[in-house]
C-alpha positions as CSV (number, residue, x, y, z in Angstrom):
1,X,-135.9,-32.7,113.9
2,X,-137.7,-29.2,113.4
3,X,-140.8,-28.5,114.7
4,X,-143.5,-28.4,111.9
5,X,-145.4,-25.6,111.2
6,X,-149.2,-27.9,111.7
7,X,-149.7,-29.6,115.1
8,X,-148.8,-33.7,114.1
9,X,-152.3,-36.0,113.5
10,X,-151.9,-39.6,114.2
11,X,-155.5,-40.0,112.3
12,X,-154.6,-38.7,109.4
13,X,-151.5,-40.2,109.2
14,X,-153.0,-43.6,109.3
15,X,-155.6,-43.3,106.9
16,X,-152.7,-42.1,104.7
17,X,-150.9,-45.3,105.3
18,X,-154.0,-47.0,105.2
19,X,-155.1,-45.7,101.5
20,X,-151.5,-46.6,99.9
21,X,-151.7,-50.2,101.7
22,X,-154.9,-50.6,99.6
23,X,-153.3,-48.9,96.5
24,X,-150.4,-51.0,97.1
25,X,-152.2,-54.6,96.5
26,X,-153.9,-52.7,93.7
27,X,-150.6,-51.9,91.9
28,X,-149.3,-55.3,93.3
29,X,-152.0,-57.6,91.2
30,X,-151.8,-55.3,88.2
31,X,-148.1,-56.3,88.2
32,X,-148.5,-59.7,88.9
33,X,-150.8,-59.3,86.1
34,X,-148.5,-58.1,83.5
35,X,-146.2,-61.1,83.8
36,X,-142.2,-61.4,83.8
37,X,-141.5,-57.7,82.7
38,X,-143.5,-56.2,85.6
39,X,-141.7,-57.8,88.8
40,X,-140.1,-54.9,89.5
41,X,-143.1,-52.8,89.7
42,X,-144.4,-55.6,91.8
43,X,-141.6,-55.5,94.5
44,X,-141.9,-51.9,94.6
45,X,-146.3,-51.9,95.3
46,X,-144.9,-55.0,98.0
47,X,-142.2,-52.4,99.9
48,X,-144.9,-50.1,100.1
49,X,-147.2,-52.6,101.6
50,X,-144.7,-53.7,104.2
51,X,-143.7,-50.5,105.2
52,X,-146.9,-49.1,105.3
53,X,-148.2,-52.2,107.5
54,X,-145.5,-52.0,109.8
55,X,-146.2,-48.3,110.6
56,X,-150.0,-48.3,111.1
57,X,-150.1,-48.9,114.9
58,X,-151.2,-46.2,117.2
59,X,-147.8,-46.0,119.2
60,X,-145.8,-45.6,116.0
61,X,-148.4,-43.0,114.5
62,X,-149.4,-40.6,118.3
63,X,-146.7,-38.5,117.6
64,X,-144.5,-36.9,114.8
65,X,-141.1,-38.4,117.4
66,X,-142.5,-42.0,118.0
67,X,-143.3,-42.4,113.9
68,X,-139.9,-40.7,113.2
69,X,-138.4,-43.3,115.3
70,X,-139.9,-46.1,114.5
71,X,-138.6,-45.3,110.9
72,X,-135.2,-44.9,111.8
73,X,-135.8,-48.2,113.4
74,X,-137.2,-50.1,110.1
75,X,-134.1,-48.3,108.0
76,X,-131.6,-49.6,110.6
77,X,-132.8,-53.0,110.0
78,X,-130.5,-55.6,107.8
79,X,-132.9,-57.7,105.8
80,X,-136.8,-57.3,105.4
81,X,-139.0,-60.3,104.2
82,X,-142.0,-59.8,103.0
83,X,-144.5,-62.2,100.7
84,X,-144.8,-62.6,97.0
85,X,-140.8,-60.8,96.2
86,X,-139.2,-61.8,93.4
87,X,-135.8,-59.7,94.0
88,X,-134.9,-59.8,97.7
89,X,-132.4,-57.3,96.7
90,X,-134.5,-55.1,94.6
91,X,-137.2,-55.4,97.1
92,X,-134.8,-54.1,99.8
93,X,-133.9,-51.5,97.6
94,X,-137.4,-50.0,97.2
95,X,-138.0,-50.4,100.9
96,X,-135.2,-48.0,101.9
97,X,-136.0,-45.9,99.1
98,X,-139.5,-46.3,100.5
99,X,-138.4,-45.3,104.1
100,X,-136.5,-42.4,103.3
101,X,-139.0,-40.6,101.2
102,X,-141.9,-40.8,104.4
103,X,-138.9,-40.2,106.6
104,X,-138.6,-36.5,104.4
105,X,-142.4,-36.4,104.7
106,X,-142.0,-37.0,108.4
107,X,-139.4,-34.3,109.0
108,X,-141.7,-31.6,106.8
109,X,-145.2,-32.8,108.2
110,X,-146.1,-32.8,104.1
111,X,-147.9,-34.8,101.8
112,X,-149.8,-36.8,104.3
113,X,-153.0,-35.0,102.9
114,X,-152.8,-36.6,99.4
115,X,-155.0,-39.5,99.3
116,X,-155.0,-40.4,96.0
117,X,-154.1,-43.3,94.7
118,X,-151.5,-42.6,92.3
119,X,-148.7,-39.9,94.6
């Protein structure tokens, strides 16, 4: 892993994960909303959620190693279950996809700033 170029912040971090847990139910009922033709959207705002919720604790976010780890940890996993899936394999799908991408952000100590909604 190479060292990034701004000291790691666990605080930020979790408020980042925080925001898209919230923005992730959002999207989740506006899915749900739309009906049959929307479940995929839905399984993706529900990947996001469980990741997301399994990496707001304090040890996982202290340092830039311990979250790295832990995500390593979460990819090296077989099955993930999670409420309100339709597609268990689309859903674990859009979790790895999910993992990788904040595993990038993780490595480059980017993007954790953005706290929009919509990323």
């Amino acid at each position: 892993m190479t060292e990034a170029t701004k000291p790691w912040d666990g605080a930020i971090v979790r408020n980042w994960l925080e925001r898209r847990i919230v923005a992730a139910r959002a999207d989740q009922v506006s899915a749900e909303r739309g009906g049959y033709g929307q479940q995929d959207e839905c399984d993706k705002a529900a990947a996001e959620e469980m990741v997301c919720a399994a990496l707001t604790r304090d040890d996982a976010t202290g340092a830039q190693a311990a979250f790295a780890a832990e995500l390593k940890s979460l990819l090296d996993r077989d099955r993930y279950i999670w409420r309100g899936v339709y597609d268990d394999t689309r859903f674990e799908r859009h979790v790895r996809a999910y993992l990788r991408k904040l595993q990038k952000m993780t490595r480059d100590y980017s993007g954790f700033d953005r706290t929009r909604r919509y990323q």
